[in-house]
C-alpha positions as CSV (number, residue, x, y, z in Angstrom):
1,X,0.0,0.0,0.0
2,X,2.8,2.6,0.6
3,X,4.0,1.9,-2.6
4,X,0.8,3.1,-3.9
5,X,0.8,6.2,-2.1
6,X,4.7,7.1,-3.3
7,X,3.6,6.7,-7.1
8,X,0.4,8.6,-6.3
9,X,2.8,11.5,-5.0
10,X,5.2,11.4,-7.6
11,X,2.3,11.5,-10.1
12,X,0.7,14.3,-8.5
13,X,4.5,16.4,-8.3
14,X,5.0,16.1,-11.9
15,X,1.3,17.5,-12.5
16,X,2.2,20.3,-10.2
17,X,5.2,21.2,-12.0
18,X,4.0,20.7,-15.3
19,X,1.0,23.4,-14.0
20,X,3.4,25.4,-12.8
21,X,5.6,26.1,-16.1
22,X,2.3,26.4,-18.2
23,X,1.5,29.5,-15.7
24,X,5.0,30.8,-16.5
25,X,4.5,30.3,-19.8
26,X,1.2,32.2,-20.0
27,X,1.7,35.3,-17.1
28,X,5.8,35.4,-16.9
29,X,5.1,34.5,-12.8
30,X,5.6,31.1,-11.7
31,X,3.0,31.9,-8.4
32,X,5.6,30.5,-5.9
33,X,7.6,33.2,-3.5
34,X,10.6,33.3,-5.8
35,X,12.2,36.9,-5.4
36,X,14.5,39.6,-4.7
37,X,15.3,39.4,-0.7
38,X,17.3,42.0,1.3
39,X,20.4,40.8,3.2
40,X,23.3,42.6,5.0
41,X,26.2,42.1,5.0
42,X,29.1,41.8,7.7
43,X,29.7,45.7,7.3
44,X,26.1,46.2,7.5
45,X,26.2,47.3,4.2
46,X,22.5,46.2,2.2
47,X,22.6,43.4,-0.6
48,X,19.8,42.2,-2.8
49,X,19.7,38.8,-3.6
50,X,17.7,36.7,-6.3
51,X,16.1,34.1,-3.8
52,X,14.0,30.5,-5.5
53,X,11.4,29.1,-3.7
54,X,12.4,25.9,-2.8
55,X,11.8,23.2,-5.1
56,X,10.4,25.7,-7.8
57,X,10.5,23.9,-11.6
58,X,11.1,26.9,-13.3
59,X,14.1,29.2,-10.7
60,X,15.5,26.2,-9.5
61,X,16.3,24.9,-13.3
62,X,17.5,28.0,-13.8
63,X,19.9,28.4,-11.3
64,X,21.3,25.1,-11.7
65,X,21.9,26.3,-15.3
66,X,23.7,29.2,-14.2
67,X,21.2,32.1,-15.6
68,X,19.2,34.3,-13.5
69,X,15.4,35.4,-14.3
């Protein structure tokens, strides 16, 4: 039975990621919290940062590829 349930949830991932780049495709937003974030650093000095939701199919791909969107 838990084998069940682990190819239900790897079904329903790549459904959620294949939902997700249609929405990027369409709006140019993948809908996750992927973003700019503020950080210091040790001089206190302020640094922006490009910041992927974890686990996001579109910023994560990205990032691995070595381009930032």
């Amino acid at each position: 039975m838990i084998w069940l349930s682990c190819k239900f949830n790897n079904v329903r991932f790549r459904l959620w990621r294949f939902f997700v780049k249609i929405r990027f495709a369409f709006t140019d937003n993948c809908g996750l919290a992927c973003g700019f974030a503020t950080f210091r650093k040790l001089d206190g000095t302020p640094e922006r940062l490009w910041v992927p939701e974890a686990d996001c199919p579109i910023h994560d791909l990205n990032l691995k590829n070595g381009v930032n969107t």
